[in-house]
TORKOL-4160 file (C-alpha; in steps of 0.2 Angstrom, whole numbers, padded with zeros to 4 digits, m for minus):
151
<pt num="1" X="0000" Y="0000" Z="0000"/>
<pt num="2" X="0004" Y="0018" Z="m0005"/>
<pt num="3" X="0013" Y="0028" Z="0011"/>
<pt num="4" X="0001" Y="0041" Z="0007"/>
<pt num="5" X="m0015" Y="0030" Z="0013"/>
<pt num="6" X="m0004" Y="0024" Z="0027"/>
<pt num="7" X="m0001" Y="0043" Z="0032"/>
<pt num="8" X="m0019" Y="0048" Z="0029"/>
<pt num="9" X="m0024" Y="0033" Z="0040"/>
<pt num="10" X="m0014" Y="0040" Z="0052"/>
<pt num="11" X="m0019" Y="0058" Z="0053"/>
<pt num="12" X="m0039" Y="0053" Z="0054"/>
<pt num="13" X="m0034" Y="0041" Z="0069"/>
<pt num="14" X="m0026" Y="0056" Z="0076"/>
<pt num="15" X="m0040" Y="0066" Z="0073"/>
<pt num="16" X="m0052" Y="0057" Z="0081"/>
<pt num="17" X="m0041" Y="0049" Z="0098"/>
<pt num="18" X="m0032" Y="0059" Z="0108"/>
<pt num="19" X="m0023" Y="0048" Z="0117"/>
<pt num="20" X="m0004" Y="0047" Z="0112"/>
<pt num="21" X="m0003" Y="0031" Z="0117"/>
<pt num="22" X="m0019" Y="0025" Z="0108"/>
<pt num="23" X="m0015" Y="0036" Z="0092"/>
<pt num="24" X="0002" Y="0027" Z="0090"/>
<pt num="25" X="m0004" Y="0008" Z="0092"/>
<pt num="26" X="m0020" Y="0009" Z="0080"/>
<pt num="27" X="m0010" Y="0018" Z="0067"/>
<pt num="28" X="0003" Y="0005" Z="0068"/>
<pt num="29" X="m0010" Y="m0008" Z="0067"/>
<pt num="30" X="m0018" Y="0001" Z="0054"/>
<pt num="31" X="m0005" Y="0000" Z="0044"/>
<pt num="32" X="m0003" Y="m0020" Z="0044"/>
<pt num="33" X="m0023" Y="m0022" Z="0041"/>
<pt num="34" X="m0022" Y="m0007" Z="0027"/>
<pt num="35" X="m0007" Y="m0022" Z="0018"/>
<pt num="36" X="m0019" Y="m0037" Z="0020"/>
<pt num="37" X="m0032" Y="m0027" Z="0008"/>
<pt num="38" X="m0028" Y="m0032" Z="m0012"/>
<pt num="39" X="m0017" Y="m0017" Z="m0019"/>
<pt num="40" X="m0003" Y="m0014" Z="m0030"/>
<pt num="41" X="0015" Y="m0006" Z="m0024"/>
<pt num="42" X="0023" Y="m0006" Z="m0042"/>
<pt num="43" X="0041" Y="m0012" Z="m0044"/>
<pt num="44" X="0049" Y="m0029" Z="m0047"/>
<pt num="45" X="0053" Y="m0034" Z="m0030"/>
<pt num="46" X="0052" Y="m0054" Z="m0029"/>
<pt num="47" X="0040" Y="m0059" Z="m0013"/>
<pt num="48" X="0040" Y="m0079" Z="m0017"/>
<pt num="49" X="0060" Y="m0078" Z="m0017"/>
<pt num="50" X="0060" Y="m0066" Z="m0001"/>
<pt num="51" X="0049" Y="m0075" Z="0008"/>
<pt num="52" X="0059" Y="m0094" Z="0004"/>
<pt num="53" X="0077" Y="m0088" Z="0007"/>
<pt num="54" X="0076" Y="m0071" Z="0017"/>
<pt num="55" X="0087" Y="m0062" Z="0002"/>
<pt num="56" X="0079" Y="m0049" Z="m0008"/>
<pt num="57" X="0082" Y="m0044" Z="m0024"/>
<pt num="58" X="0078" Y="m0025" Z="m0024"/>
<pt num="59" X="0077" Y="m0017" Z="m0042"/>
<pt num="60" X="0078" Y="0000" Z="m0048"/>
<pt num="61" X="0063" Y="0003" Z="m0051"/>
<pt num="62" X="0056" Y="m0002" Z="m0034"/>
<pt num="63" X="0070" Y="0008" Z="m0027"/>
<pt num="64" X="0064" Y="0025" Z="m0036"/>
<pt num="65" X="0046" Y="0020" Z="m0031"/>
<pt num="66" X="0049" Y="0017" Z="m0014"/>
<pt num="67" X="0062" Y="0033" Z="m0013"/>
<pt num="68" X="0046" Y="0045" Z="m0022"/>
<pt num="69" X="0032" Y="0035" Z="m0012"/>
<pt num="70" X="0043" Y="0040" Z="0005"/>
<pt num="71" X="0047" Y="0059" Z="0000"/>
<pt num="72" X="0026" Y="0061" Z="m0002"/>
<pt num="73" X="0023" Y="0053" Z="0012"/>
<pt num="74" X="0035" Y="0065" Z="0022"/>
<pt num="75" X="0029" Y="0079" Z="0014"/>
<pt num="76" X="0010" Y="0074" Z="0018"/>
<pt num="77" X="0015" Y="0072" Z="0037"/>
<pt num="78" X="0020" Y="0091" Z="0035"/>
<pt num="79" X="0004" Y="0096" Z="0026"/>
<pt num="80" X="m0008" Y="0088" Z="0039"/>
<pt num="81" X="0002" Y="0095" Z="0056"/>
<pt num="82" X="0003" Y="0113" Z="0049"/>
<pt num="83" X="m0019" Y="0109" Z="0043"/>
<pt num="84" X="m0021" Y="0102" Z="0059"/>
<pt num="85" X="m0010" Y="0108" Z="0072"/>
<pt num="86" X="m0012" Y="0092" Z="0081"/>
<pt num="87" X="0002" Y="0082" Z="0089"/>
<pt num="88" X="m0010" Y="0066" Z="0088"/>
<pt num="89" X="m0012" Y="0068" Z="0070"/>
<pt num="90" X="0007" Y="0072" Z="0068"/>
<pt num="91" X="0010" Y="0056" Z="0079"/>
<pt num="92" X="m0004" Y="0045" Z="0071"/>
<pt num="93" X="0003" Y="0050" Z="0051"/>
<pt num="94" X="0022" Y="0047" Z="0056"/>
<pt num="95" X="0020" Y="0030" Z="0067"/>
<pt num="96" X="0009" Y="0024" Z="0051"/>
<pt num="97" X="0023" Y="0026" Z="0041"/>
<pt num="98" X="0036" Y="0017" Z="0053"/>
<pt num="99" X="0033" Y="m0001" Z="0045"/>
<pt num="100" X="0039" Y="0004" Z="0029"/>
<pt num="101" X="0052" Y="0016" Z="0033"/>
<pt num="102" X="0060" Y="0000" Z="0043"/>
<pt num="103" X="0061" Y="m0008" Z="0029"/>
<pt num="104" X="0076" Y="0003" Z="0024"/>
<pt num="105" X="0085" Y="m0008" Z="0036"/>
<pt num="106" X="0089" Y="m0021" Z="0023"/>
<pt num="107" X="0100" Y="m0010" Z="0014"/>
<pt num="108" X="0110" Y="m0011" Z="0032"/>
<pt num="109" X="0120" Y="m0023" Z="0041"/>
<pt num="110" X="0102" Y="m0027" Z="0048"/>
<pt num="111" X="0100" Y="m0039" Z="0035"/>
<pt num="112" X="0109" Y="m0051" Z="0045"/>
<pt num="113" X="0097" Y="m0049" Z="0058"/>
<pt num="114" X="0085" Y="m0065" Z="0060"/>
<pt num="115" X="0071" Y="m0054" Z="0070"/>
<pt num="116" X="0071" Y="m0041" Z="0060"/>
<pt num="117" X="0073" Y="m0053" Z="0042"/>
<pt num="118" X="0056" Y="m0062" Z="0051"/>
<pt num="119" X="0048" Y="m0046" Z="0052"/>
<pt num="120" X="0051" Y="m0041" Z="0035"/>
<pt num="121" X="0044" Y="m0059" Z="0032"/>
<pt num="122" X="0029" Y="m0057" Z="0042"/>
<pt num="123" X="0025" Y="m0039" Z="0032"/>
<pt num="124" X="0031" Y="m0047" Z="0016"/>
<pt num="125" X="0017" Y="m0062" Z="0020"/>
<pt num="126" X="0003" Y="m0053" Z="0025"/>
<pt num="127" X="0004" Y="m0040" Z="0009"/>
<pt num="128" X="m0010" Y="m0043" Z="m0004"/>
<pt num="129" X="m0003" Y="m0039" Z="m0021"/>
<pt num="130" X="m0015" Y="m0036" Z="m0036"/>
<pt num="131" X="m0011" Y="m0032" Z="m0053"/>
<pt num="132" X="m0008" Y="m0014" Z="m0057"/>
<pt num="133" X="m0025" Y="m0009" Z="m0064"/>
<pt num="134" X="m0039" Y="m0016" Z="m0051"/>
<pt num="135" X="m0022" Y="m0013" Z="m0035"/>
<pt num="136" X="m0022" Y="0006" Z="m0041"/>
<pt num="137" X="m0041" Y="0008" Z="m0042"/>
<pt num="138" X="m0043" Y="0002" Z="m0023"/>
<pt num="139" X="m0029" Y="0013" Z="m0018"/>
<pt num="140" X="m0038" Y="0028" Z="m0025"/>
<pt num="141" X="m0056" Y="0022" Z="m0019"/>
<pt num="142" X="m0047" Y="0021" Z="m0002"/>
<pt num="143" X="m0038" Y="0037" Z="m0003"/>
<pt num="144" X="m0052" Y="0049" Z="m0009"/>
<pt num="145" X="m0062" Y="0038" Z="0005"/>
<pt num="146" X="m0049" Y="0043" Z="0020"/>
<pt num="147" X="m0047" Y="0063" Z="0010"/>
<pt num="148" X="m0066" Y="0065" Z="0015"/>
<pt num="149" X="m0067" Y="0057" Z="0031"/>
<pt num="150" X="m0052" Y="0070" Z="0036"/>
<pt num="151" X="m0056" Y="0085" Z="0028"/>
């Protein structure tokens, strides 16, 4: 899924909990249901391989992708504090987005990590690919969806 539904996710949870503590454990929860729903991340990154043996084989592509997906999502996080003014919404967008942004870690001597390579299993087994046109139109329906439950 898109960082961008992750990190409207985790502004609407902000908005409506106002509990720290509450806001940061729903949106990180959020963001492992929000990957069990059919979507489309683009890329060549091979799940089947990753999940056998634990060694990923990260193309260009799904470098650029993930690198512009992260930069939108940051820049989102920005654009709902500064609509909101909220530290829950700030909190709820940002912890939404952590289970991603860990998964820069491979790229780090964190590859050699067996908890943090079964995490990365975990994430990578409970993802529901699609193919590009119906895993794009979910991820707009869900994004106009959360953009009118925010605003």
């Amino acid at each position: 899924m898109f960082l961008l539904i992750h990190v409207l996710t985790g502004g609407l949870i902000g908005e409506y909990f106002h509990s720290i503590i509450f806001v940061i454990l729903f949106s990180l929860l959020s963001h492992f249901f929000l990957d069990m729903i059919p979507h489309w991340d683009g890329g060549d990154f091979d799940r089947k391989l990753f999940n056998k043996t634990g060694m990923a084989f990260v193309g260009k592509i799904s470098i650029i992708l993930t690198v512009i997906d992260t930069i939108i999502g940051i820049f989102l996080i920005f654009f709902l504090y500064k609509e909101f003014h909220s530290r829950f919404v700030l909190a709820g967008a940002f912890a939404a987005m952590i289970p991603d942004i860990a998964k820069f870690g491979y790229l780090t001597k964190l590859k050699h990590n067996r908890h943090y390579i079964n995490y990365l299993k975990f994430d990578s087994r409970i993802q529901k690919e699609a193919n590009w046109k119906f895993g794009l139109v979910i991820q707009i329906a869900i994004t106009l969806l959360l953009l009118i439950m925010l605003f």
